[in-house]
C-alpha positions as CSV (number, residue, x, y, z in Angstrom):
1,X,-14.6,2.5,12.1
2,X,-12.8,1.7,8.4
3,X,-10.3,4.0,7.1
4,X,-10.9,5.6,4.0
5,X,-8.1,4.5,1.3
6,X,-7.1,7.3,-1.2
7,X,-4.9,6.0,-4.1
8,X,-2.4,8.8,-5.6
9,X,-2.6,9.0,-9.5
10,X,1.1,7.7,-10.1
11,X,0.1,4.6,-8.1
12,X,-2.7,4.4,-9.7
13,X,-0.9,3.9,-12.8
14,X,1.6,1.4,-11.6
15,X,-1.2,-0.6,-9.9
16,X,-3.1,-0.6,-14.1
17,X,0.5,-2.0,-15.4
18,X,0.7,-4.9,-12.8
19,X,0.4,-8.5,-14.2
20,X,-3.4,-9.9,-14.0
21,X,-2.1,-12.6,-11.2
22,X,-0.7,-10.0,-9.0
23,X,-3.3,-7.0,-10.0
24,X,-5.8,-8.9,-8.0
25,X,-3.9,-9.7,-5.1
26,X,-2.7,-6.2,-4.8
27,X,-6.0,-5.2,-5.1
28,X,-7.7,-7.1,-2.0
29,X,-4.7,-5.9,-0.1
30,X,-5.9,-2.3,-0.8
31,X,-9.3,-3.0,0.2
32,X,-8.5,-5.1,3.7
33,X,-5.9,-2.3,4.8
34,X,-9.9,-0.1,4.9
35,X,-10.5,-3.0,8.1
36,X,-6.6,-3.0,9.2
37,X,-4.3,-0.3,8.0
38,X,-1.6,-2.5,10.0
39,X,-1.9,-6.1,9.2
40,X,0.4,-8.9,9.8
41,X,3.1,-8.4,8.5
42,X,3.3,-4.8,7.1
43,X,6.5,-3.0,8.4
44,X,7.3,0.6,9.3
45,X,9.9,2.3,7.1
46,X,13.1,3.5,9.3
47,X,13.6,7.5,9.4
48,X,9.3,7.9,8.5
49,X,7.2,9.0,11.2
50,X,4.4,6.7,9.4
51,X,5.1,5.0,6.4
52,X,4.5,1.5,6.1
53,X,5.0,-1.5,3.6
54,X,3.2,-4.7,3.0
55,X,4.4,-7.5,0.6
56,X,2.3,-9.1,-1.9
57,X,4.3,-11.6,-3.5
58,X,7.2,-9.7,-5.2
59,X,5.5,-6.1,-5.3
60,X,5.2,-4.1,-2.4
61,X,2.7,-1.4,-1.4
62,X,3.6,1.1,0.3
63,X,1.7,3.7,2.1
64,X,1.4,6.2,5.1
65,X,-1.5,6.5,7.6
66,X,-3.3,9.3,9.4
67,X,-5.1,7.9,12.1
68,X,-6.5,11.1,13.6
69,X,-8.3,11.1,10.1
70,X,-8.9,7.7,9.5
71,X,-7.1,7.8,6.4
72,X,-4.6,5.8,4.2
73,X,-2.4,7.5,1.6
74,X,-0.9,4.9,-1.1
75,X,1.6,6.3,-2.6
76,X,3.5,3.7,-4.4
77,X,3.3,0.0,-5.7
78,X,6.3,-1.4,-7.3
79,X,8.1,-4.4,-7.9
80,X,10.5,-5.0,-5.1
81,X,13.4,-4.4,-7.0
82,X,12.2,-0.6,-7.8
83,X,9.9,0.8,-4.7
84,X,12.9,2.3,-2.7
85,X,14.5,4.1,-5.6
């Protein structure tokens, strides 16, 4: 059963400003964490009960999931240098 993937506004807007090389990358990441909300790779945030990152080249997405729900909340996708601040 595929998770539904809701996007939050301010990520929304960050995801608008990314370069056209990495907007589309960042984009099919989106839609594949609907099949696999925990793909290769992705890591659980220390101290979160379930918050997860993935990399997509040097901007990272980062997101939480509600399984019960089927449901994946993105709340931020930043340059690496800037998503933990």
């Amino acid at each position: 059963m595929p998770y539904t993937v809701i996007i939050k506004k301010t990520a929304q807007k960050q995801i608008l400003k990314l370069p056209k090389i990495y907007y589309d990358k960042v984009k099919t990441a989106i839609l594949e964490l609907e099949e696999n909300p925990r793909p290769h790779g992705c890591i659980k945030l220390t101290d979160s009960e379930n918050i997860y990152r993935i990399r997509v080249g040097i901007y990272r997405i980062v997101y939480s999931i509600e399984d019960e729900k089927l449901i994946v909340y993105i709340f931020d996708v930043d340059h690496r240098k800037d998503v933990y601040r």
